[in-house]
N, C-alpha and C positions, 0 to 999 in steps of 0.2 A: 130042687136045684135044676137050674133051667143053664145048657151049655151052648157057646156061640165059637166057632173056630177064627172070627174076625170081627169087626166092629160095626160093619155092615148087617151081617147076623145078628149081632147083641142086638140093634136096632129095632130090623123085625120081630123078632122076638119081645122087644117092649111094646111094640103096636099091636103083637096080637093075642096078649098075655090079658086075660080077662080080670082075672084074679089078681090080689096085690101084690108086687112085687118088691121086696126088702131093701135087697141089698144087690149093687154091681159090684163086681170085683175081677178090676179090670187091669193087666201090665200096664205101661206108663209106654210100653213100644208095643204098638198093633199093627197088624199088618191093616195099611186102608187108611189107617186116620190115629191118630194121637187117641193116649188116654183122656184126655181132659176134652176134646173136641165130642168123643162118642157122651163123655158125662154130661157136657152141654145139650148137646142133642135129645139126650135120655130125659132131661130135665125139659127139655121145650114139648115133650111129649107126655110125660108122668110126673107127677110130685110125687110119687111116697118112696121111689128107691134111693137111698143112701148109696153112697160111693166109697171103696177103698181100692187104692193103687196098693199096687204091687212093683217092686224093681230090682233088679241086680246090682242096680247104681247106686252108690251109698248115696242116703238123705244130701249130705254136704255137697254134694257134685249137683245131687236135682236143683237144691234150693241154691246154690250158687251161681246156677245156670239161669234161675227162675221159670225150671220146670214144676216145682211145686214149693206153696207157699209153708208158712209155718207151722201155721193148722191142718195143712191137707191129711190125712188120714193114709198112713203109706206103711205097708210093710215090706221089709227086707228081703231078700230073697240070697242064700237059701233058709227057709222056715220048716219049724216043724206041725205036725198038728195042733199041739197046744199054744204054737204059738199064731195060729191063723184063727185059732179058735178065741182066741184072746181077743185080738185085734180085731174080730168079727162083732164081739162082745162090746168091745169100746167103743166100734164106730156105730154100732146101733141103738146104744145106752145112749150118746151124743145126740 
């Protein structure tokens, strides 16, 4: 587990990651830049990490807003281990 305190960092950290890297699991509010804008980025720079949001904002408010669509891969906040573990599980089965 590789840890970024902002989205800038998550970045570097994908450029200098030699080894494969899974999975992002990123809030949907970053400080620096949006969740989905760091996922673009991560993607213009690696194909193999999967993406899951994270948020405090219930689904209905993101997808209402069209912060995220209806497949995005998004868990709830507050969570517990099993339930991150879960959703760790289905977005990388996916």
């Amino acid at each position: 587990m590789l840890e970024a305190g902002n989205g800038h960092e998550a970045l570097k950290i994908c450029e200098q990651t030699s080894g494969p890297l899974h999975l992002v699991l990123a809030d949907v509010m970053l400080p620096n830049m949006t969740a989905f804008e760091l996922a673009s980025r991560v993607a213009s720079i690696r194909s193999d990490p999967k993406v899951l949001f994270m948020s405090s904002f219930s689904s209905y408010a993101l997808k209402h807003h069209g912060a995220v669509g209806e497949d995005t891969p998004l868990l709830q906040k507050p969570f517990t281990a099993q339930m991150l573990a879960e959703r760790v599980r289905e977005t990388l089965g996916s």
